[in-house]
N, C-alpha and C positions, 0 to 999 in steps of 0.2 A: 721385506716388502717395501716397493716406493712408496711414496706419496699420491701418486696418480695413482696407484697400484690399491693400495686402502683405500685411497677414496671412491675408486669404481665400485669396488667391495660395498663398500658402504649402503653406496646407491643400489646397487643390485639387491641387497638382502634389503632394503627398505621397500623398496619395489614387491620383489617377493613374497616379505611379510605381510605388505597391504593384499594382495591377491589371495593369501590365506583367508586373512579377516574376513576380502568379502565371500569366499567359498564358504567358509563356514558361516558366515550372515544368511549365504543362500540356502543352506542345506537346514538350519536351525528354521526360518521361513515356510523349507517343504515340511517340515514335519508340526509346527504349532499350529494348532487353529486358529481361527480368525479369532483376532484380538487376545489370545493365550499370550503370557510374559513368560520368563522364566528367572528366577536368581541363582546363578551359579555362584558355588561361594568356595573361596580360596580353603575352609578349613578354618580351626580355632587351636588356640595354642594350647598345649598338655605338658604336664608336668608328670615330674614320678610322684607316685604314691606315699605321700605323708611327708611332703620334699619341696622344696620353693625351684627345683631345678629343674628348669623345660628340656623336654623331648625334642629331637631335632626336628624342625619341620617339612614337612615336604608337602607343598601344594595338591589339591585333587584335581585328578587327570583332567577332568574337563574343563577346568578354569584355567589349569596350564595351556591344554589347548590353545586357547582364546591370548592367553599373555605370559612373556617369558619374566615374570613375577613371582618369587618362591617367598610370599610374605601372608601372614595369618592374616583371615577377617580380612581379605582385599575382597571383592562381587565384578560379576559381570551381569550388567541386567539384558535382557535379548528380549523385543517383542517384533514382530513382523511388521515389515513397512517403518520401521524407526531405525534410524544409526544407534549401534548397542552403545550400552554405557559402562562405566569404567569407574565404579567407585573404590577412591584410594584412601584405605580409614589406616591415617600414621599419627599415633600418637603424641601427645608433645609430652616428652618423656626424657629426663636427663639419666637416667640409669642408664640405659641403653640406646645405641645407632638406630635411628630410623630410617637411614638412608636407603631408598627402594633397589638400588645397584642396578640399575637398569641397564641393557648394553647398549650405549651411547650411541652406536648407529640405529636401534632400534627406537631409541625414545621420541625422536620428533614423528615417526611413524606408527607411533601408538596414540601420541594427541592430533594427528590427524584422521586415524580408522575410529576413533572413538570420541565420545561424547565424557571429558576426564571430567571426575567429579571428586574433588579432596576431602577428607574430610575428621577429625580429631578422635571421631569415638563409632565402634558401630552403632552407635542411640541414631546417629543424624539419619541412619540407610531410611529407617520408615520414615522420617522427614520429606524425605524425597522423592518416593513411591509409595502406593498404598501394597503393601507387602499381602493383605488377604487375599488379592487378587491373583499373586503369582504362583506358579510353580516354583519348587524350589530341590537345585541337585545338589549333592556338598556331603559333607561326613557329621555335619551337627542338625541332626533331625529332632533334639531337642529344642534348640535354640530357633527351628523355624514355626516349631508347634509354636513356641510360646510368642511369637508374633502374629497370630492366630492364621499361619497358614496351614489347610487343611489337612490331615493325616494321609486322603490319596492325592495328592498333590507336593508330595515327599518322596523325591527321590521316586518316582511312577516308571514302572516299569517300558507305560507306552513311550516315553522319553528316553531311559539308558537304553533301550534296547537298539535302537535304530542308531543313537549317538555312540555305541560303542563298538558296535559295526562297522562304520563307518570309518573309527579310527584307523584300521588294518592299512586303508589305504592314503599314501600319504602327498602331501602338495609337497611345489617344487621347494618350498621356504623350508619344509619340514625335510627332505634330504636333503638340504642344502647342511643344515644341522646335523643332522648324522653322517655326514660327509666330514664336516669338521672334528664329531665326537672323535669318529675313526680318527683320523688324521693324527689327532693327540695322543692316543692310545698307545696306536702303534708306538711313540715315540716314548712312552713311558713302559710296552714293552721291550722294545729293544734296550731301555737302563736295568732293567730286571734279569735279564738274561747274562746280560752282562755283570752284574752284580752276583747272580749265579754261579758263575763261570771261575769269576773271582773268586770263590768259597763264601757268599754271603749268606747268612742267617734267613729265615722266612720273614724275619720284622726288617732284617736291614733290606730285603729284597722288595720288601712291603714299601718300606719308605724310598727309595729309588724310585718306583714308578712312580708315586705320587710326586715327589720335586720334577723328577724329570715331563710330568704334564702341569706341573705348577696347581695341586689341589691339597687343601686340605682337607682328610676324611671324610669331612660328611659332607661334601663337597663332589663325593663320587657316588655312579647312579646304583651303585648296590655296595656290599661289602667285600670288598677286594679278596679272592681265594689264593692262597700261597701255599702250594706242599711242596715239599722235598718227599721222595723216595714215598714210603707208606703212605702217607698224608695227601699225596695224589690220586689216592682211591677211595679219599672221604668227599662225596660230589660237592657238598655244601663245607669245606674245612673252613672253620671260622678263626682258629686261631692262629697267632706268629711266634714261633719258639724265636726268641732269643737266642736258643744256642746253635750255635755252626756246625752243621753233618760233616764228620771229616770223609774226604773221596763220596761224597753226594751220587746217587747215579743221574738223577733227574728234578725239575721243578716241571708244576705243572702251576700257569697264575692265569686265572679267570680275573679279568680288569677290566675297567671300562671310565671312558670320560665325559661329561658330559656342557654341553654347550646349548644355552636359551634351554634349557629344561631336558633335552635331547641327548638320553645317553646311549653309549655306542657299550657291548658288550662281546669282547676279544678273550678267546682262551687260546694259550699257543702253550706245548710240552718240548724242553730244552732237553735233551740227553747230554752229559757231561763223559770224558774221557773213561768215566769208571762204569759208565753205563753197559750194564749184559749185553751183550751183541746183539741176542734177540728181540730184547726191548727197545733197541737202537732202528732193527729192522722194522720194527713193528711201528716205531714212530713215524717213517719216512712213509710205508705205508697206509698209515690214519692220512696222513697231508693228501697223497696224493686221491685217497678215496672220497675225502672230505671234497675238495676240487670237482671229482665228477659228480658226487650229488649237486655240487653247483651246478655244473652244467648241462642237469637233467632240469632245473628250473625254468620255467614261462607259464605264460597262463593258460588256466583251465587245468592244468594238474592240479591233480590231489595230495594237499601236503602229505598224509600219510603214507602216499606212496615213494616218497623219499627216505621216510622213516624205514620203510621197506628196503630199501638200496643200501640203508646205512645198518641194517640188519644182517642182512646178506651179505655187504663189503668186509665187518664183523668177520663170520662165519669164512668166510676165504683166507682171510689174513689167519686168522686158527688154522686151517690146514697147512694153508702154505709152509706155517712156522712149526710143524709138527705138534702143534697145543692140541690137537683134537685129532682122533684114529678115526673117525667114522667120516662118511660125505657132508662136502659143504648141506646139503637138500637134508637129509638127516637131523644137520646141526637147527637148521632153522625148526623142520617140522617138529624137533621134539623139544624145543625152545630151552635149546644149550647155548646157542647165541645168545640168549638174549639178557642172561647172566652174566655175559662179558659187557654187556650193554645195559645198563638199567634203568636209564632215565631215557627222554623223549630225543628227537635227533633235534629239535630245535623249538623256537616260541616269538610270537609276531612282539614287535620290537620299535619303540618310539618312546613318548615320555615317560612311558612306566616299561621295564626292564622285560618284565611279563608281561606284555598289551591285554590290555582287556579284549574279548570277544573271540578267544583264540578256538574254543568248540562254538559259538554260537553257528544255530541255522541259515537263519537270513536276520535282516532289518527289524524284521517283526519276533524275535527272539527262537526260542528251541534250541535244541541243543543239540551236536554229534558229537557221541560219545567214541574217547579211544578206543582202537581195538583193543579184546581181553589179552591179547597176550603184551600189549605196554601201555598199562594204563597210566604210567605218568609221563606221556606223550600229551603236551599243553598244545597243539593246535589241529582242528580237523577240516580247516577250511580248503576250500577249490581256490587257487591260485590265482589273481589278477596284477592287474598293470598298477605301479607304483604299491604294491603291495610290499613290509620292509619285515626281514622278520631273521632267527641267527638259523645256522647252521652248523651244526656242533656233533660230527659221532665224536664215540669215546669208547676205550677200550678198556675194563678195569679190571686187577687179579684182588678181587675183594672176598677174603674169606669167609664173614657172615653168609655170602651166596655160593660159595661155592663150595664149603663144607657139606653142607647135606646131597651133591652131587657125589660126593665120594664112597656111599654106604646105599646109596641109590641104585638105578636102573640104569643110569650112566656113568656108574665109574668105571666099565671098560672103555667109554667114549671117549677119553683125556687124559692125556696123557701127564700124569702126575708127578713124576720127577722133575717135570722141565717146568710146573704151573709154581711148585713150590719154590722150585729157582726164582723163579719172576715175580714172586708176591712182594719179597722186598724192594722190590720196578717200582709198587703201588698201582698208576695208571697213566691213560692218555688220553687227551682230549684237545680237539682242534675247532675251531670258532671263528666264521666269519659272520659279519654282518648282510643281507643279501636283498637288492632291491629288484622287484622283476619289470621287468620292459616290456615292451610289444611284442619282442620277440623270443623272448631271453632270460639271462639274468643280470645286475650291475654288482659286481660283488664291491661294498663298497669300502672293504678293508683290505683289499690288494690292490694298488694302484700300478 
């Protein structure tokens, strides 16, 4: 990148982030009453149990909102009609870096959108406002009691509700961010694949991606998923063998990077030379299936009804590949798909990995419930403009589910010689990031 080139950079996401602050100044405004404050609070630092050794931290959604600061006991104060404030309580402490790491194109545009207020200890915050008066949202509902703000004035539901609604859709500052997550991602999957390919380990394949986006672990917006072959059909695999699969057939690595609080979450499934033909087949058609639920997205659709397409795309790719003797209509109605498929086709996506508000009603709270036959499908919303969220079918030969199909009602429905060939496949899953338009969709992890 030139010079001129970063420095336009610069000014454009300064510009941008200020346009955040004041949308969110405005929306924070619609919803307090006259004269209501509120203290959003960054969170307090935790330790393990019977341990002097702190827990990683990660900021609450709504204070990251507001500022790309992943630092404990930092506050956002918000009353209507006042420029918010911005107290930064940094310890003077020689154990450890207090340095806020701010990203330098962001920080003169933070002490412009805000009112900074520094400060050595959180003792000074009630110095500074009278705390009984506020609302207060944050993860220490102890620590606000005991400043004697009131019990319904903690974390109030007539507050998250409309605030976490609202997150679904997102400003231009905030894709700009997951433009960039993506961006990196990608480039830390394409070291993994490659380290893959090469015969690498799940830990060596682990750490690739990570050098290759320049993160350290906790540093990334979830915990990085890395199988080889079985391990690909465990949705949440948490861990990294050390040891090398010799002739591997497949990795499947759910990763993700994240930039100003803003993580992007990518899963892509590599078949290697050793890979079953029809697990090979079965990959190229997750991609391209995955693709057309993209481009059934715009607004006013109903997320669920994607989930739906990625159901049904499911259930064809079974026939096609001979995995299932009965009709695709069959497969769905007697939910034999959806065994192959077990988890949701995807989840609204911004500072937290899972967006808050993914079944909420409206503003004012309620809830829509997934349909019974996929109950852990995490969103039920109706589609809008800058709405950001993934898209992920998957296709898994997971024995725990598909054993009691075998002595069932449908073990003439599948065809079992070929399922048992492919369970050592594990699974597939494909993962884009997806912004919707006016018209459309932005997919923002294929450029």
């Amino acid at each position: 990148m030139t010079y001129e080139s970063a420095t336009a950079r610069a000014e454009t996401q300064a510009e941008t982030y200020a346009s955040h602050v004041a949308t969110l100044t405005k929306k924070y405004e619609q919803i307090l009453a006259a004269g209501q404050s509120v203290l959003i609070h960054s969170g307090s630092e935790q330790h393990y149990f019977g341990d002097d050794r702190g827990i990683v931290f990660q900021a609450f959604g709504h204070f990251a909102h507001w500022l790309p600061v992943n630092r404990p006991d930092h506050f956002v104060l918000v009353k209507a009609g006042d420029k918010p404030r911005y107290f930064q309580v940094v310890p003077q402490d020689f154990w450890y870096d207090q340095s806020l790491q701010i990203d330098t194109d962001l920080e003169p545009a933070i002490h412009e959108a805000f009112d900074v207020v520094r400060l050595s200890s959180i003792d000074g915050i009630a110095k500074q406002t009278d705390l009984t008066a506020c609302d207060y949202l944050g993860p220490d509902p102890a620590w606000a009691a005991a400043q004697g703000i009131a019990q319904a004035k903690i974390n109030a539901p007539a507050l998250l509700a409309p605030l976490d609604f609202a997150r679904a859709v997102k400003t231009e500052y905030e894709i700009d961010q997951l433009r960039l997550a993506n961006q990196q991602g990608l480039v830390g999957h394409a070291a993994a694949a490659e380290c893959f390919l090469g015969g690498g380990s799940e830990f060596e394949i682990h750490n690739a991606f990570l050098q290759a986006c320049s993160l350290l672990e906790y540093e990334t917006p979830y915990t990085n998923i890395v199988g080889l072959d079985t391990n690909a059909a465990v949705l949440h695999y948490q861990h990294k063998s050390r040891a090398r699969v010799p002739n591997a057939q497949l990795l499947l690595i759910d990763a993700g990077s994240r930039v100003n609080g803003y993580g992007s979450d990518i899963t892509r499934t590599t078949p290697s030379q050793h890979c079953h033909p029809v697990m090979d087949s079965l990959i190229t058609g997750m991609v391209a299936l995955e693709l057309e639920i993209v481009a059934s997205v715009k607004p006013g659709v109903a997320y669920p009804s994607l989930h739906d397409q990625a159901i049904a795309g499911v259930a064809s790719l079974l026939v096609e590949h001979g995995i299932a003797k009965v009709a695709k209509s069959e497969l769905i109605e007697r939910r034999l798909a959806h065994a192959f498929m077990p988890h949701g086709v995807g989840h609204l996506l911004g500072i937290q990995v899972h967006d808050v508000g993914g079944h909420q009603r409206n503003a004012s709270g309620g809830r829509v419930e997934p349909p019974a036959h996929s109950p852990a499908l995490r969103t039920t919303r109706m589609l809008s403009e800058d709405m950001v969220f993934t898209v992920e079918p998957g296709l898994y030969f997971i024995p725990m589910l598909l054993d009691p199909l075998r002595t069932g009602d449908a073990r003439e429905a599948l065809h079992w010689p070929l399922i048992d060939e492919l369970i050592p496949s594990g699974g597939i899953r494909i993962e884009d990031n997806i912004r919707v338009t006016a018209t459309g969709a932005e997919n923002l992890t294929r450029r």
